[in-house]
C-alpha angles and dihedrals in degrees: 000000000000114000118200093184135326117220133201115206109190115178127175116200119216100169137030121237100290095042100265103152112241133183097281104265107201120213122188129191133191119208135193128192102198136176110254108225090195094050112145100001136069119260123179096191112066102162094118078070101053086049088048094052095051091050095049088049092046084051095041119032098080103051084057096047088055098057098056108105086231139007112324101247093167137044141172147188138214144155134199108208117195129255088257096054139065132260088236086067089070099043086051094058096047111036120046100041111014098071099075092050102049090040084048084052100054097036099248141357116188090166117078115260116253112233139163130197139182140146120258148151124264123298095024117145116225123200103243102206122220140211150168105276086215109028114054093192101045101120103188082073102056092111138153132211121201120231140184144154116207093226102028134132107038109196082256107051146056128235103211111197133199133186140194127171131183093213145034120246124307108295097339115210097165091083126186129328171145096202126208119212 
């Protein structure tokens, strides 16, 4: 694995979008600029990706737990591939072996992780999805997070994102589902 950088966001929300003060809800993400080894060819075979991902989360998810003000409740997935790769890339390094290590940092997880992926040039912001941890259909926590870094990706790597938040949005009135309409 050939890291370029690694990142921690941490952003702590004291008011919701018109300015109305709420308890401080913390969101953290890890971030990892890699070289991407299939870069530029087709490969059928991407499991050096899925064993990439699980190590970076093993690397990175803590940190980023410790540094929530309170218990992590939500959490999120995402990955940039560059302009020389392929959007299955991204899917490779979220989705077969991430998983364990972000649900082991946050002491549990029964609900499926939220992720995005796409391919796209340096400095692109990708909406990092969020959700309860515990509760698949609590919908005061559906929540994004945008991330970007300025000089990544480059054509020939992959930003892997994970997020983790100790609180749903800014004073949440939808509730639980499912819904029926």
């Amino acid at each position: 694995m050939d890291i370029r950088k690694t990142m921690i966001i941490k952003e702590t929300i004291e008011a919701d979008g018109v300015g109305e003060a709420c308890d401080p809800i913390t969101r953290v993400v890890a971030v990892a600029v890699i070289q991407n080894p299939f870069a530029g060819r087709f490969v059928e075979d991407l499991s050096p990706l899925f064993d990439i991902g699980g190590q970076l989360g093993e690397r990175l998810m803590g940190d980023a737990v410790k540094m929530l003000a309170g218990p992590p409740v939500s959490y999120g997935k995402a990955a940039i591939v560059g302009v020389a790769g392929d959007l299955e890339h991204g899917g490779a390094m979220i989705h077969p072996k991430l998983g364990k290590p972000m649900r082991a940092a946050v002491g549990g997880g029964k609900a499926l992780i939220p992720s995005n992926a796409k391919v796209a040039a340096a400095g692109v912001p990708i909406d990092l999805p969020l959700g309860h941890k515990d509760e698949a259909w609590s919908f005061d926590h559906f929540d994004t997070m945008t991330v970007m870094v300025a000089d990544a990706p480059r054509p020939d790597e992959i930003v892997l994102c994970m997020a983790v938040s100790d609180g749903p949005r800014p004073h949440p009135r939808v509730g639980s589902g499912p819904i029926t309409d």
